[in-house]
N, C-alpha and C positions, 0 to 999 in steps of 0.2 A: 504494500500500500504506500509506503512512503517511496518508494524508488520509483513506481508509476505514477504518482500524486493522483493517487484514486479520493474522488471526490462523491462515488454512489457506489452502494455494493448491496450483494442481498443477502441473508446468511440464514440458515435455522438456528433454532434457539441452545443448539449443545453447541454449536460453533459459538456463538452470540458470550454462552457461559465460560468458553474455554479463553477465548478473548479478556475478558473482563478480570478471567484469574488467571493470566500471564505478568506473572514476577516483573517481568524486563519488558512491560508495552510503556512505561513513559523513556525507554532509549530510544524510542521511535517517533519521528514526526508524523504525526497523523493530522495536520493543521488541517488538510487540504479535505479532509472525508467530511462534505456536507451532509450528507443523508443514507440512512443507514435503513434496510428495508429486511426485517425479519418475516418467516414464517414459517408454514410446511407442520408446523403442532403447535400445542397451545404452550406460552409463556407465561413464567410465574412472575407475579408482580413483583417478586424481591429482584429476580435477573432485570426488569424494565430500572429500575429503583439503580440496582447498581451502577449497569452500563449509563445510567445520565448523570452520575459522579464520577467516574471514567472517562467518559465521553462527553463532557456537559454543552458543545457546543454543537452535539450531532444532533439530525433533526431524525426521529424514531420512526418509523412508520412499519406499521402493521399490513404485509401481504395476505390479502385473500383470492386464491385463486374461483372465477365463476366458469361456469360453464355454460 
C-alpha cells in the first residue's frame, strides 16, 4: 500500500483484523489510503471501533454485494 500509494482497497473482515493487529503498521505510510471498503461476513463493532483508531482518517465503508 504504501509503495503503490493505494488510496481504495477492499478487504474482508479477518484481513480488516489482521491489519489493525500488525505490531509494525505505523512503519508504514499509509497517508494516501482514502477509503477502505470491507465485507464478504459480518463485522464486529469492536474491529469497526478499532480500525478508526488505527486508521482515523480512512473513510469505512460497508460492501454489500446485490444481485
Amino acid at each position: 500500500m504504501q509503495r503503490e500509494q493505494v488510496t481504495h482497497t477492499v478487504v474482508v473482515p479477518t484481513m480488516l483484523n489482521m491489519l489493525t493487529k500488525f505490531e509494525d503498521l505505523k512503519k508504514y505510510d499509509l497517508t494516501t489510503l482514502e477509503r477502505l471498503g470491507y465485507g464478504g461476513s459480518p463485522i464486529a463493532p469492536e474491529l469497526i471501533h478499532r480500525t478508526r483508531e488505527v486508521l482515523p482518517k480512512v473513510e469505512l465503508i460497508q460492501v454489500v454485494r446485490t444481485e
